[in-house]
C-alpha positions as CSV (number, residue, x, y, z in Angstrom):
1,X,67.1,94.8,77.6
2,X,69.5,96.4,75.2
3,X,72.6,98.7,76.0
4,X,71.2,101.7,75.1
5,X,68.0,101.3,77.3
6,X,70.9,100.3,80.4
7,X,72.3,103.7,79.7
8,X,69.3,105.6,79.9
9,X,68.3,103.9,83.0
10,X,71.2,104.3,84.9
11,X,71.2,107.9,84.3
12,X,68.0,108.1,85.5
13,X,68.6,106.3,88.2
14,X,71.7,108.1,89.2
15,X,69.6,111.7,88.8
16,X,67.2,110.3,91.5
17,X,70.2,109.5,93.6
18,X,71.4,112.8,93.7
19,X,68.2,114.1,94.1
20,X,67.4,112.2,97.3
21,X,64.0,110.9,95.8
22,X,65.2,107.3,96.2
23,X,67.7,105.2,98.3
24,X,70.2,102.3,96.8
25,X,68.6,99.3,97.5
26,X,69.9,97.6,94.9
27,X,73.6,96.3,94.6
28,X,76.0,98.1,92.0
29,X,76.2,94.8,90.0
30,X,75.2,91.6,91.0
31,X,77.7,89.0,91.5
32,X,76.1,85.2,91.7
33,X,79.8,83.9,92.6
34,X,80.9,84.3,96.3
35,X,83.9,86.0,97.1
36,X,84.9,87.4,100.2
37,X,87.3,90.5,100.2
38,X,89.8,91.6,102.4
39,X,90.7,95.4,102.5
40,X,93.7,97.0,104.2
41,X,93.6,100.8,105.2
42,X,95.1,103.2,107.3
43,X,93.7,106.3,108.7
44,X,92.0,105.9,112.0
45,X,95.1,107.0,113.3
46,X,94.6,110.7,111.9
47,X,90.9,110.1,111.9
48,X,89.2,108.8,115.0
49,X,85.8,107.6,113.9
50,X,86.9,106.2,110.4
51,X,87.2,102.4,111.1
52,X,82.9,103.2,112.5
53,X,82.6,104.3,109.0
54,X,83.7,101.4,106.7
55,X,82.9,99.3,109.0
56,X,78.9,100.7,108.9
57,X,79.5,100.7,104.7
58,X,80.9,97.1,104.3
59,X,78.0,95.7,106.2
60,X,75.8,97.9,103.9
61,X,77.5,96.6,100.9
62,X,76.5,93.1,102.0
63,X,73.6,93.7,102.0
64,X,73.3,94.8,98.7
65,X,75.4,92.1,97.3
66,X,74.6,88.9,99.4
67,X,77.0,86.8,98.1
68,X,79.9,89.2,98.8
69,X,82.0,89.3,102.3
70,X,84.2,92.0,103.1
71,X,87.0,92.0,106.2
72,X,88.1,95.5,106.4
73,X,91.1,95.2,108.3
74,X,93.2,98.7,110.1
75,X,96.9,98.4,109.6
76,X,99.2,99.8,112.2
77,X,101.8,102.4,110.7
78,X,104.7,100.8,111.4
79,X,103.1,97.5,109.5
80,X,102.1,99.0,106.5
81,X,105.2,98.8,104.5
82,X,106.3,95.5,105.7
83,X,102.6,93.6,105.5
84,X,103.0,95.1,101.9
85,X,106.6,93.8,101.6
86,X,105.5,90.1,102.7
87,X,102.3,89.9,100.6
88,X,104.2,91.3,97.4
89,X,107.0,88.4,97.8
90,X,104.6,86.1,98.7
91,X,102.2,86.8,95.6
92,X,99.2,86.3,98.2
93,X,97.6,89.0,100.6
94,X,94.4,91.2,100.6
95,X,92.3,92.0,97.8
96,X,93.1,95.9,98.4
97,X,96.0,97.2,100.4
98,X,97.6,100.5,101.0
99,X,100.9,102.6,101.0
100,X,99.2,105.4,101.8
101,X,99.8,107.6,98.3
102,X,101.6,109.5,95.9
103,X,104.8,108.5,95.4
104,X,104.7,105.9,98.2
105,X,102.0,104.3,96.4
106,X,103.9,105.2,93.0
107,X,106.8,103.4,93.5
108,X,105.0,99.9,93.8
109,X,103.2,100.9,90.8
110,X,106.8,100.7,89.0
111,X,107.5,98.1,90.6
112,X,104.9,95.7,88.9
113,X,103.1,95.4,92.6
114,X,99.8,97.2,90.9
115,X,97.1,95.8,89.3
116,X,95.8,99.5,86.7
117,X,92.2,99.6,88.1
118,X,91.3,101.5,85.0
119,X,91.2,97.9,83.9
120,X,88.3,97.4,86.2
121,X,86.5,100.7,86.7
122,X,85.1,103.0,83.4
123,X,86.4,106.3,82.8
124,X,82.9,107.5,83.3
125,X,83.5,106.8,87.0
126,X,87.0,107.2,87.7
127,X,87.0,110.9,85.9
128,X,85.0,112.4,89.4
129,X,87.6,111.5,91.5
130,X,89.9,114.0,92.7
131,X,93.4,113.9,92.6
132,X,93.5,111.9,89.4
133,X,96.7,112.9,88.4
134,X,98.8,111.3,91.1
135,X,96.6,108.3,90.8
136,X,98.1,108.1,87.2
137,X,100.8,106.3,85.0
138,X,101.3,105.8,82.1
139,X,98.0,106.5,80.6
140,X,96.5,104.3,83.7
141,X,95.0,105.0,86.6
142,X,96.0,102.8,89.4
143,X,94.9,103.4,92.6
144,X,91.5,105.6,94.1
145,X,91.4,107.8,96.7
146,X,89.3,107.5,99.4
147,X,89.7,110.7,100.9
148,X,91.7,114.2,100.7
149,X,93.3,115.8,103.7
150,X,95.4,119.2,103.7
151,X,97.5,121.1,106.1
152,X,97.0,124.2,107.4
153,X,98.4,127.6,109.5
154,X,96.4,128.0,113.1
155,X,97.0,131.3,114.8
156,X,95.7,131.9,118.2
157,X,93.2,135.1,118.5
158,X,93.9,135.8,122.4
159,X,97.6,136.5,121.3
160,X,96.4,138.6,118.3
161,X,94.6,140.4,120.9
162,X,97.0,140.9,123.2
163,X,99.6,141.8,120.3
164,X,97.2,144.5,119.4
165,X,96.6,142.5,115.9
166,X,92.7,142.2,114.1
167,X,91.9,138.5,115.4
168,X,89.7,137.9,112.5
169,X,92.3,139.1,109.9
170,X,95.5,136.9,110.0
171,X,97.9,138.0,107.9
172,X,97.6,137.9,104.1
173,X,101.5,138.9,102.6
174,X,104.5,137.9,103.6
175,X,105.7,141.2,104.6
176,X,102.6,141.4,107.2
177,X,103.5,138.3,108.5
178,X,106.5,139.3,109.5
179,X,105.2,142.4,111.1
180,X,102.2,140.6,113.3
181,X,105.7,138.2,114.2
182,X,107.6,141.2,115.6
183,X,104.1,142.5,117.5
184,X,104.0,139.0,119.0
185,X,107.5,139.1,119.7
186,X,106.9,142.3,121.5
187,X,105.2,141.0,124.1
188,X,107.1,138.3,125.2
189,X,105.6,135.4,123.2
190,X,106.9,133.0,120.5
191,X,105.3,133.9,117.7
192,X,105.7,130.3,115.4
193,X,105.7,127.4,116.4
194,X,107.3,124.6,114.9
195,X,109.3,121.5,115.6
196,X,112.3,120.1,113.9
197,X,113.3,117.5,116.2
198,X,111.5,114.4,114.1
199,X,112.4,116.1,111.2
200,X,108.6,116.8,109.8
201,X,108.6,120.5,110.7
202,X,111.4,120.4,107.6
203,X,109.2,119.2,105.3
204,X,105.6,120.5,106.3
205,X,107.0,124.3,106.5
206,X,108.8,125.1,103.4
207,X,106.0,123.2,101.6
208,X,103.5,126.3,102.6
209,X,105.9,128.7,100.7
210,X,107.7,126.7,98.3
211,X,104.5,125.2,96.5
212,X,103.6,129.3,96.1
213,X,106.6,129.7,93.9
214,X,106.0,126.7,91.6
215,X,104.2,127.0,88.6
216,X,102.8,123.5,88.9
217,X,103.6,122.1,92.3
218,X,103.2,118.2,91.1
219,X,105.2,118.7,87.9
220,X,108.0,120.7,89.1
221,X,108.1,118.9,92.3
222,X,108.8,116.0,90.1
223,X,111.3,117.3,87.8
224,X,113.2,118.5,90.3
225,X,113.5,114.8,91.8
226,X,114.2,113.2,88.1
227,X,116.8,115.9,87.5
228,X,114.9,118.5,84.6
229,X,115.2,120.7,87.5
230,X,117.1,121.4,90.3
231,X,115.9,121.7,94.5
232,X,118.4,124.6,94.5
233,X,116.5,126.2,92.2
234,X,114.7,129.8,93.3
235,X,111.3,127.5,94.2
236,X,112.9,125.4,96.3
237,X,115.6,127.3,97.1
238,X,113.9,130.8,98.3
239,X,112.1,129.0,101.9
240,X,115.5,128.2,103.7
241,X,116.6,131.7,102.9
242,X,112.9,132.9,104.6
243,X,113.3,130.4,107.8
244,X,116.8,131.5,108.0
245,X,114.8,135.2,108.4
246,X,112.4,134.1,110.7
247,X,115.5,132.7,113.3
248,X,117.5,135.2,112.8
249,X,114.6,137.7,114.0
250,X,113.8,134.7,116.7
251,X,110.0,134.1,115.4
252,X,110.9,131.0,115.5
253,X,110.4,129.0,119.2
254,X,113.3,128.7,120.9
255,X,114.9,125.1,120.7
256,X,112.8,124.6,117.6
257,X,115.6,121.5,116.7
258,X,115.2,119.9,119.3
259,X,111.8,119.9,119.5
260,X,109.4,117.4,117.8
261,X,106.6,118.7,114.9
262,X,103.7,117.4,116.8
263,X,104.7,118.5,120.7
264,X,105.5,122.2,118.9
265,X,101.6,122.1,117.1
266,X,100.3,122.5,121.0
267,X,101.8,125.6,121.4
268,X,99.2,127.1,119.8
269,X,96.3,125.9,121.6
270,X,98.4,126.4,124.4
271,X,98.6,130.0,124.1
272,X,102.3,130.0,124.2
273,X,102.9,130.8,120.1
274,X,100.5,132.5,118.0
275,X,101.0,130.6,114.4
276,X,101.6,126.8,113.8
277,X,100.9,124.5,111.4
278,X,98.2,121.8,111.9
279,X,95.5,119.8,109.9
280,X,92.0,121.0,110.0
281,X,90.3,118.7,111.8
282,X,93.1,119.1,114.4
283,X,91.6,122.5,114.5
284,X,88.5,122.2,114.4
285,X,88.9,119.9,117.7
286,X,90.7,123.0,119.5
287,X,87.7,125.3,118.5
288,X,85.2,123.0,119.9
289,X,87.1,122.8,122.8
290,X,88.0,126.5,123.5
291,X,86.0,128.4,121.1
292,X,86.5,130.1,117.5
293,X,87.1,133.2,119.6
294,X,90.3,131.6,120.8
295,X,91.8,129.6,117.6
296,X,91.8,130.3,113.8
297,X,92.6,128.8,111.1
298,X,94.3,130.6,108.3
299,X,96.1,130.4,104.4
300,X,99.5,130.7,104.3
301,X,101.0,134.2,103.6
302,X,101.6,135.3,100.1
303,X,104.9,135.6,99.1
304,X,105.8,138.4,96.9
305,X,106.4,136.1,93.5
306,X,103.6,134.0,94.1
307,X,102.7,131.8,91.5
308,X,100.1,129.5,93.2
309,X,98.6,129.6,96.9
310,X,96.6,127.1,98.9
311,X,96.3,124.3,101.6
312,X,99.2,121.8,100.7
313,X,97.1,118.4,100.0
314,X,97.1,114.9,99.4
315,X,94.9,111.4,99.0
316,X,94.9,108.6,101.1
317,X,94.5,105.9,98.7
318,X,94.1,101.9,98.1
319,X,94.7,99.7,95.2
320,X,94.4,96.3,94.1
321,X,97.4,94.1,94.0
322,X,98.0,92.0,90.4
323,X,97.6,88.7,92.5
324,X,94.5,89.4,94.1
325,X,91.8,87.1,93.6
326,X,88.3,88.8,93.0
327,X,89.1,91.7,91.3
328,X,85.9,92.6,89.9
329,X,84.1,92.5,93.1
330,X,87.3,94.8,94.8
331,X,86.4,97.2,92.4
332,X,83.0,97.5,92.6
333,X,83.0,98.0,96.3
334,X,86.0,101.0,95.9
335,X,83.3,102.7,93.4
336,X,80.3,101.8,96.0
337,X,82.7,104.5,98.5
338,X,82.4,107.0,95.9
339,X,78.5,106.9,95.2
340,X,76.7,109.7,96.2
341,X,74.8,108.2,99.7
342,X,78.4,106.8,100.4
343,X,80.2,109.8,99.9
344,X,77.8,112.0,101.9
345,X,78.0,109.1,104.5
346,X,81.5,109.6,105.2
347,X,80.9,113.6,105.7
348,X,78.3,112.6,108.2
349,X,81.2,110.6,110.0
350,X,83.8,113.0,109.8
351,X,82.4,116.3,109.3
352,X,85.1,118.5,108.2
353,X,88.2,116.4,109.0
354,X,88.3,115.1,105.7
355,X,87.1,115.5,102.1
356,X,85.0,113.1,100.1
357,X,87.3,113.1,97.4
358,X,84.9,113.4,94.1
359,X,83.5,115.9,92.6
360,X,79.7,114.5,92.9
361,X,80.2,115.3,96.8
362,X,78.7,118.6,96.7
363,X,80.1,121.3,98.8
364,X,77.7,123.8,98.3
365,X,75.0,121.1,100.5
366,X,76.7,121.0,103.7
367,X,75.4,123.7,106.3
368,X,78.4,124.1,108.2
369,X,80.0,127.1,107.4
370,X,83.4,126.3,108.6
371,X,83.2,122.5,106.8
372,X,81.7,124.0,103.6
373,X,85.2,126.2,104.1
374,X,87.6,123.6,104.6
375,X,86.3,121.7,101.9
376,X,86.2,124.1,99.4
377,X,90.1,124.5,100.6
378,X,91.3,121.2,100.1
379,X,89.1,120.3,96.7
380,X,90.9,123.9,95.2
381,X,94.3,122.3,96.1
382,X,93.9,119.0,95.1
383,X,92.1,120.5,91.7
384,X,95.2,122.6,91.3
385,X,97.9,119.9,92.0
386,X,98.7,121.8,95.5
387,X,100.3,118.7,96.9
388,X,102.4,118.3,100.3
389,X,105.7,117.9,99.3
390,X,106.5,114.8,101.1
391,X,103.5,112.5,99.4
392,X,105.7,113.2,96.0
393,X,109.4,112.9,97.0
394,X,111.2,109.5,97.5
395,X,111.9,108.8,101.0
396,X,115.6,109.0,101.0
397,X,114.9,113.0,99.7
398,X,112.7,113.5,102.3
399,X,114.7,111.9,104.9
400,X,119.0,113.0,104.1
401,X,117.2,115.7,102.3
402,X,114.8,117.9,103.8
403,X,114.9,116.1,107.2
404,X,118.3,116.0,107.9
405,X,119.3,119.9,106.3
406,X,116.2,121.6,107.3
407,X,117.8,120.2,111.5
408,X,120.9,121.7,110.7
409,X,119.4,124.7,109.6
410,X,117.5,126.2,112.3
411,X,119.8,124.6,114.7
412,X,122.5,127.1,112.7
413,X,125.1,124.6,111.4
414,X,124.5,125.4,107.9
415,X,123.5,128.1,105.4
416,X,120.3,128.4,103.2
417,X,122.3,127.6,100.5
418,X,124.1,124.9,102.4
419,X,120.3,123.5,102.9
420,X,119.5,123.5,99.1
421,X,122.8,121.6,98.0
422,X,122.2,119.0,100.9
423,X,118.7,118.5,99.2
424,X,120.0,118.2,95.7
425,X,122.5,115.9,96.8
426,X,119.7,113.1,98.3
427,X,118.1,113.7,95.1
428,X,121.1,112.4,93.0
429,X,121.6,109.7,95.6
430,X,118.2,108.7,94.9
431,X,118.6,108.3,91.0
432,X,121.9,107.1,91.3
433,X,120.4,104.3,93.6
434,X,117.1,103.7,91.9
435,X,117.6,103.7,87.8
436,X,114.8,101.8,86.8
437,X,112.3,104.3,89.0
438,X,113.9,107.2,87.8
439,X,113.0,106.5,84.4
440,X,109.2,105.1,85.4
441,X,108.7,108.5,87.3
442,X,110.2,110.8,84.1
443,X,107.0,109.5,82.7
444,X,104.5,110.1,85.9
């Protein structure tokens, strides 16, 4: 059979694939060698149910390619980094591994710990995946995601009510915002909630606003950390000045610093703060549980100077390591996750907690209103390069930076302008410690 009577095949095939008028009973290539493959992955933390799903997929797989075994192993989050650490030294470990993404990810790429699985998959497949961007170096992709989460603002409705606020329309602008937080405050309820103890509430806030004032929040996120740009810059600058606002005015919880990200999300559901930050399927969890009369989900108020809006996002991803054995067969099962049935499987395990990250998982199909919604939220961010800020920033930024100012901050030991030089100043730490990065991510 010639090449060009493959091609036409396969894109008949995949048509009937998409169409539901035929199953995958046959494997995605046939390998006559035996392997067996050992994937690492993270998630099940976040995602209840997840481990089910691979689990149910690599037993599928087998199927479909006899002569392939697959261990599909859940790393811990405190093992992650140093199960990569000891396979990388040792030049022996899994077939596919994880650092979660973005920069974390990045940084191993740089390193020389990545094997470029454009070397492995066609650009014919890899161009449906979302978030291809951060999955790329140097005119390689290197890693694929197999899924996309965002972040959100919840808002509690009873408050609303009680505030005398429309329940079913949060606020849109900044400056109405501000105005449902003073009704809130008016009777004797915290109107945000959001904890600073751990540190994360200083990330996962300003990133809501401070992504709205970037032109492109990937690239300027990443100038700023090579130095083109600056964090006290007017993007990054402008949020500390606005949470500076919002404590002054005491929207803020009381104790905020000393109280950690995760304990403060509660407070919502609780019904002792009207708005919070959360992930959806966090959400959706509370609605089932008290009712989409009770808890909301809402965008982020619009600053004035907006430039860009949306649900900040990111990919949890995998990648092959250069000393892997097998890496054919590794790569044909990562594009087996993003097939059609595959894809559509994973919905059908998680639906609405997290996004089949390709564009061949179509939206439009799923019934759910509030899943089609999420969705459609998280693709738009991840199309538009609507990234959290902390799955692009070097660890030592996050931490002395954002962390460790944003503390110091609400707790009212600093100034916003304080805040901003703090931030700059992990970011020259960070090049001044890491040369040979700095010049790989100038390129990213």
């Amino acid at each position: 059979m010639n090449s060009k009577m493959i091609k036409i095949l396969s894109v008949g095939i995949g048509f009937l694939l998409m169409a539901g008028l035929i199953s995958l009973t046959a494997p995605v290539h046939s390998f006559a060698q035996k392997a067996e493959l050992t994937m690492w992955w993270w998630g099940e933390q976040d995602n209840p149910g997840l481990g089910e799903y691979f689990d149910s997929m690599a037993r599928k797989y087998e199927e479909l390619n006899p002569e392939i075994r697959l261990n599909v192993i859940l790393q811990g989050t405190d093992e992650c980094v140093p199960a990569v650490q000891a396979a990388d030294s040792a030049q022996k470990g899994p077939n596919i591994m994880t650092l979660w993404g973005g920069v974390y990810m990045m940084e191993n790429v740089w390193e020389g710990d990545v094997y470029p699985i454009s070397n492995l998959i066609p650009e014919s497949e890899y161009q449906h995946w979302l978030g291809l961007p951060v999955l790329s170096w140097n005119n390689q992709v290197w890693a694929v995601n197999l899924y996309g989460y965002s972040v959100c603002m919840s808002y509690n409705k009873d408050i609303f009510r009680e505030a005398g606020l429309n329940p079913d329309e949060p606020p849109k602008t900044w400056d109405r915002f501000l105005q449902a937080c003073k009704n809130v405050q008016n009777v004797g309820i915290a109107p945000i909630a959001v904890g600073f103890q751990d540190g994360w509430g200083g990330v996962i806030m300003p990133q809501f606003f401070s992504n709205q004032l970037l032109e492109n929040p990937f690239t300027d996120v990443v100038n700023a950390v090579v130095g083109k740009s600056h964090f006290t810059d007017l993007g990054f600058a402008d949020v500390w000045v606005r949470i500076r606002e919002l404590m002054e005015k005491g929207y803020i919880m009381k104790g905020a610093a000393s109280v950690p990200y995760y304990e403060a999300q509660q407070e919502v559901r609780a019904g002792r703060a009207a708005f919070g930050f959360a992930v959806p399927g966090q959400v959706l969890e509370w609605q089932d549980a008290l009712g989409e009369e009770v808890i909301g989900l809402m965008m982020a108020p619009q600053l004035p100077v907006a430039k860009s809006s949306g649900w900040p996002s990111m990919g949890m991803s995998v990648y092959i390591p250069p000393y892997a054995e097998h890496k054919e067969q590794a790569a044909d099962w990562l594009t087996f996750l993003h097939e059609p049935e595959s894809l559509w499987a994973l919905y059908e395990a998680l639906p609405g907690r997290i996004l089949p990250a390709d564009d061949r998982f179509d939206i439009s199909a799923v019934e759910n209103p509030k899943h089609r919604e999420l969705y459609q939220y998280t693709a738009d961010a991840m199309r538009q390069n609507f990234y959290m800020m902390d799955y692009l920033l070097p660890w030592i930024i996050v931490d002395d930076g954002y962390f460790k100012n944003a503390q110091r901050l609400v707790g009212g030991e600093i100034s916003p302008e304080e805040a901003a030089k703090g931030i700059e100043k992990a970011a020259k730490t960070w090049r001044t410690l890491n040369p040979a990065k700095l010049e790989a991510m100038k390129k990213w």
